[in-house]
C-alpha atoms as one frame of an Amber mdcrd trajectory, in Angstrom:
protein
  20.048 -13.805   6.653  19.815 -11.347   3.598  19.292 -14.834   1.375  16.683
 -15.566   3.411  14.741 -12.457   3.863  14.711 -11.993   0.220  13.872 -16.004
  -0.414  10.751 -14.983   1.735   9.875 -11.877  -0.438  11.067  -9.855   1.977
  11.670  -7.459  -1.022   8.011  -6.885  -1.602   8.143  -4.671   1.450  10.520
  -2.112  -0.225   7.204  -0.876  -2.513   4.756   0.334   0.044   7.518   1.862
   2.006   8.896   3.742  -0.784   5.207   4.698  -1.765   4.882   5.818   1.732
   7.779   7.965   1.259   6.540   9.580  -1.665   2.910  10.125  -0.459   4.612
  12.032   2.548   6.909  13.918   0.915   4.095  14.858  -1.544   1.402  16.051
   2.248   4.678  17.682   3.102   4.594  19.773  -0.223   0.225  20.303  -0.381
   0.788  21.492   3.711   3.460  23.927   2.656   1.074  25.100   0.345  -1.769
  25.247   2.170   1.003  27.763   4.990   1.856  29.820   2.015  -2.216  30.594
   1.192  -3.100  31.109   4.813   0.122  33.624   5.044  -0.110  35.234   1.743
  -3.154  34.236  -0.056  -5.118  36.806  -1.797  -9.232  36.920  -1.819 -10.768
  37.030  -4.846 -14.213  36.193  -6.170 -14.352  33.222  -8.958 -17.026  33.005
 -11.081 -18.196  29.120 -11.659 -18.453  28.536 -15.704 -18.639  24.835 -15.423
 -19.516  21.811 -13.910 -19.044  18.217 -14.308 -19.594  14.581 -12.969 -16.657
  12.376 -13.486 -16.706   8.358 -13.359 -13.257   7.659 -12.763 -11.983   3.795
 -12.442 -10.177   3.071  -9.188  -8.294   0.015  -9.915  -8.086  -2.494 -12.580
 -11.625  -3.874 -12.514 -13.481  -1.544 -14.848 -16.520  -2.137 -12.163 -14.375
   0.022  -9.333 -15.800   3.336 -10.086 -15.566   6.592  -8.481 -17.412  10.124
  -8.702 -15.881  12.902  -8.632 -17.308  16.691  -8.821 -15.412  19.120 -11.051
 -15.617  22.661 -11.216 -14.695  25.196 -13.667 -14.083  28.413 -12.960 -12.111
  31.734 -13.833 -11.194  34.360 -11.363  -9.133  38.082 -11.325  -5.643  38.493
 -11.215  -3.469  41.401 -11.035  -3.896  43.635 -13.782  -7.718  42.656 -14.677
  -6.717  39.449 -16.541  -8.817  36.391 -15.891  -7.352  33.021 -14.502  -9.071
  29.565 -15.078  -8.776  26.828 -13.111 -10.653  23.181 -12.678 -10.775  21.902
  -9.286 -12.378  18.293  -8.053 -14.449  19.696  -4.642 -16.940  17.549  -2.490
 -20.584  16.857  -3.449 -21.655  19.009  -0.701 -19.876  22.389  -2.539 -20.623
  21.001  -5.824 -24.264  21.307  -5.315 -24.272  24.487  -3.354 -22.910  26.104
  -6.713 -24.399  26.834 -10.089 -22.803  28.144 -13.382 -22.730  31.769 -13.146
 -22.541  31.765  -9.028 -19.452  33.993  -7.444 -17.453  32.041  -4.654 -14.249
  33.410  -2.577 -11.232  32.066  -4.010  -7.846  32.351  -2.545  -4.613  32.615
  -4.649  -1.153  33.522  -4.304   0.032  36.405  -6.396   3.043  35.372  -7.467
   1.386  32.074  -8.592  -2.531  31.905  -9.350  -2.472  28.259 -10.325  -1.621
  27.819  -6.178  -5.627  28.423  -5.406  -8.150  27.674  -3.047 -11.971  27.770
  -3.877 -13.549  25.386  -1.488 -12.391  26.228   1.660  -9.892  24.251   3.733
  -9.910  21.724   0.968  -6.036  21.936   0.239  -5.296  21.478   4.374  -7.993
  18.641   3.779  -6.240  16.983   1.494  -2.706  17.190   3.246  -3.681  15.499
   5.678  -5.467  12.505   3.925  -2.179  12.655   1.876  -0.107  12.228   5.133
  -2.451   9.422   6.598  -2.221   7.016   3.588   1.560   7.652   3.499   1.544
   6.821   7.135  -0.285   3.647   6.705   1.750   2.648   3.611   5.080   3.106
   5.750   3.572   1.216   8.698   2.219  -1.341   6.386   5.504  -1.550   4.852
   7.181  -2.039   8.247   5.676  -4.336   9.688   5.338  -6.832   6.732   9.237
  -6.326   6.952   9.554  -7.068  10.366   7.144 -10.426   9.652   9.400 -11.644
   6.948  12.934 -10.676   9.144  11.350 -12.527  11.845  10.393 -15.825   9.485
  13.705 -15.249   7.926  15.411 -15.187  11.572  13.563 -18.558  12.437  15.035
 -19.919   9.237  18.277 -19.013   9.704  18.383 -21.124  12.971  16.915 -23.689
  11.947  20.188 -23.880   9.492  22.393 -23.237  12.151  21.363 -25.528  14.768
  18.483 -27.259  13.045  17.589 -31.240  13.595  16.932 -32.653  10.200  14.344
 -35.218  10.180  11.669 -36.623   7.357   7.971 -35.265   7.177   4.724 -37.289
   5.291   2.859 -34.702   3.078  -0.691 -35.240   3.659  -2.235 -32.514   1.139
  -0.978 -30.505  -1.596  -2.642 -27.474  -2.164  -3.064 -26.348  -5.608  -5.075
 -23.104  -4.793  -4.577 -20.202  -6.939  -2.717 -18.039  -5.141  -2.323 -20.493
  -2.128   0.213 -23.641  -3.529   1.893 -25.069  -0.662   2.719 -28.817   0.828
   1.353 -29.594   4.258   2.900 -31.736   5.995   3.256 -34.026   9.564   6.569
 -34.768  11.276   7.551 -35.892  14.642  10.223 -34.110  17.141  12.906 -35.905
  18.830   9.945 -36.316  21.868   8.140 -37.976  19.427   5.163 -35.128  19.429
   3.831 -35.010  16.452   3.408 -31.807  14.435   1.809 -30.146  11.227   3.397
 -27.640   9.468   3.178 -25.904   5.421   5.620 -25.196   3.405   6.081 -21.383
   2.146   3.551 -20.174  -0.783   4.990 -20.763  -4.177   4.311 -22.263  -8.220
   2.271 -24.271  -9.098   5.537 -26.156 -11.027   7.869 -26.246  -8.069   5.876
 -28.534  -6.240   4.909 -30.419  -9.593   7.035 -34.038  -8.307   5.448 -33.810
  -5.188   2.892 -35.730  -4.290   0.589 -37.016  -1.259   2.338 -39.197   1.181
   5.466 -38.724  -0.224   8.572 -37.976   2.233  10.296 -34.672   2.213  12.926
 -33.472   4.372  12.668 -30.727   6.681  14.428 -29.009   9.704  12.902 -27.863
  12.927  14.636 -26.116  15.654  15.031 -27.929  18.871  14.193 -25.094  21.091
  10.913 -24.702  19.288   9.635 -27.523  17.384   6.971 -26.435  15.731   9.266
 -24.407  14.035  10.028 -26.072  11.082  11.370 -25.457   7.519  11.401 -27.444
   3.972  14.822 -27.927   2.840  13.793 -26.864  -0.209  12.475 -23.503   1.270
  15.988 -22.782   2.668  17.799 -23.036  -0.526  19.503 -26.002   0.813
């Protein structure tokens, strides 16, 4: 069964699930923050020194572009000393301010880097933090529970399977779509159409059309049916 989940890339479901975990642990972390301001943050006021549109790219097409709003600013701690910080905030703040404006800040004594000048924003993004990691882990789980179910079917179809031969009627060369479909009859004589699982270009290279390949169905559901090839056997 672990042969077969894996043969169905059941593995692939291992990286949004461990991303999930991360981007969890990581709300966890910004929420404990955002506790430790609301319990022992101190008010200051920041002065705004800077400010600054950022393009940033959001995946590997150079055309997904984002904008983000920066903010520079220095505020004081204990002792008179000044403490900078940069913060990305949302359009809205960033074009309430101006260089040279005063804003409340919040900032933990005992660590002024831990800060807060537009407020709720580190609650804010806690909780966007905890809904991507949710959907990542429920993205995660459910692709896993699709392959262990495949992988299930595939497994009885080994086990109590009825071998028979199937006429491929189209081989589809798609990138990022090569498969066989194919047409077989059950021991009824119903006929069926099936695929075969997505894979390289070269392992279907000495297939052709309406060539015979050999498959296995399961009895107690016939339209579930497997390449031999696609079971490793």
């Amino acid at each position: 069964m672990l042969g077969l989940f894996m043969r169905y890339r059941g593995w692939i479901a291992a990286i949004p699930l461990a991303l999930g975990i991360g981007i969890v642990f990581v709300s966890l972390t910004i929420a404990d923050d955002a506790a430790r301001l609301d319990d022992e943050g101190v008010a200051a006021e920041a002065t705004i020194i800077g400010k600054r549109e950022v393009e940033r790219r959001t995946g590997t097409n150079s055309s997904n572009r984002r904008t983000d709003y920066e903010l520079r600013y220095h505020f004081p701690v204990g002792g008179g000393a000044l403490h900078y910080g940069t913060r990305d905030v949302s359009r809205d703040f960033f074009d309430g301010v101006a260089v040279g404006d005063t804003v409340p800040v919040r900032y933990l004594a005992d660590d002024p880097d831990l800060n807060e000048i537009e407020p709720g924003a580190v609650n804010e993004n806690a909780l966007y933090a905890g809904i991507f990691g949710a959907v990542l882990l429920l993205g995660g789980a459910l692709f896993a529970w699709l392959v262990a179910r495949k992988a299930s079917r595939a497994a009885a179809a080994i086990a109590r399977g009825v071998q028979t031969d199937a006429t491929v009627f189209a081989v589809v060369t798609a990138s990022g779509a090569n498969h066989l479909r194919f047409r077989y009859a059950d021991a009824a004589g119903t006929e069926h159409e099936a695929m075969t699982m997505l894979s390289k270009r070269a392992r279907l290279a000495d297939i052709a059309e309406g060539q015979t390949i050999r498959v296995r169905y399961d009895p107690q559901h016939p339209k579930r049916v497997f390449w031999e090839r696609d079971l490793g056997l």
